[in-house]
N, C-alpha and C positions, 0 to 999 in steps of 0.2 A: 729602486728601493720599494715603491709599491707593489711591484711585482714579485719580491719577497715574501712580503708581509700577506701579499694577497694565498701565496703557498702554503706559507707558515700555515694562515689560518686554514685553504683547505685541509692540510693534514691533519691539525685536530680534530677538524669535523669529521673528518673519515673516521678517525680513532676513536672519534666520541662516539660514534655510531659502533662501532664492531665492539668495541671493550665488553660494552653491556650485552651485546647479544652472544657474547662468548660466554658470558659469566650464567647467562638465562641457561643458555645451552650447557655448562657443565651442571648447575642445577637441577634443568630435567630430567639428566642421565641420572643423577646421584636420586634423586626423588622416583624414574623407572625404577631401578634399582633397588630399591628400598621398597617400593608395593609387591616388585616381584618375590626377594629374600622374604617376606613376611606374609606369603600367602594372601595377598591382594588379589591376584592376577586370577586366582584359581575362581572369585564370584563375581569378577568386577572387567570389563574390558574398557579400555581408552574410547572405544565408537559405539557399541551394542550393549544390549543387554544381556548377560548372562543368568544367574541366578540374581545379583543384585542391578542395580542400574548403571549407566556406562560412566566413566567420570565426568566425560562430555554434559552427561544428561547431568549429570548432581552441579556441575558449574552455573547449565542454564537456571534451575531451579535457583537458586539461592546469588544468581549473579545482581539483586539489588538488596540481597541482604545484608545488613553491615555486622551484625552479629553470626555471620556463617564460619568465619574459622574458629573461634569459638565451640559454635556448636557441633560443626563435624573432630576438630581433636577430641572433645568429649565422647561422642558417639565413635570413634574408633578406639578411643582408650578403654573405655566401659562393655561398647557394645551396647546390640538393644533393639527393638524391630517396632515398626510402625510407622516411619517414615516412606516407605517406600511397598508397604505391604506386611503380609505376615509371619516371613522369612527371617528369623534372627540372623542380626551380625555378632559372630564373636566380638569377645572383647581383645585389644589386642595392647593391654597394660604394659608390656615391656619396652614400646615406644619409648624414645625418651623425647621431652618437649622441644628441643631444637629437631626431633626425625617427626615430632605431628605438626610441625611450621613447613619445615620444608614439604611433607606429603600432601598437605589441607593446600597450601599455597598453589601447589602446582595441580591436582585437581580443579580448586575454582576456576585457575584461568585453563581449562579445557584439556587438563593433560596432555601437554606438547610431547609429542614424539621424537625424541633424539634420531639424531641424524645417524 
């Protein structure tokens, strides 16, 4: 019977560990995705800089700010430059606010690259 119960529980655990990183991992694709279709990709790369800075870099900057998704949806919705120099970013208003959560989200934590 212990030896059951001892199963049972590994199997949750296993599942409780995969389910969520399944779900991270269809999120980062759907959020790749979404920088790419919207002309992200063309100033911005996941590791370097391009014209603007990498996402990488905009996670570390802002990784103790608790007002940063806030502030970057605004700055991609609006656009606007002086954050990062004096390069304007388009505004890119057609977002809609569940596509500027999922893209700010997945920026701050360092834009995971889909497998």
């Amino acid at each position: 019977m212990r030896r059951a119960i001892a199963k049972i529980i590994f199997l949750f655990t296993v599942l409780a560990y995969f389910i969520p990183a399944a779900q991270a991992n269809e999120e980062d694709q759907k959020a790749f995705a979404l920088a790419k279709q919207n002309a992200c990709l063309g100033c911005h790369a996941i590791d370097k800089k391009i014209v603007g800075p990498s996402f990488q870099m905009i996670a570390q900057k802002y990784k103790s700010d608790s007002n940063a998704q806030a502030f970057l949806k605004n700055k991609i919705a609006k656009g606007g430059a002086g954050s990062w120099g004096v390069v304007p970013m388009p505004a890119n208003a057609k977002l809609s606010a569940t596509d500027l959560t999922l893209l700010t989200s997945w920026i701050l934590r360092g834009a995971p690259q889909q497998n």
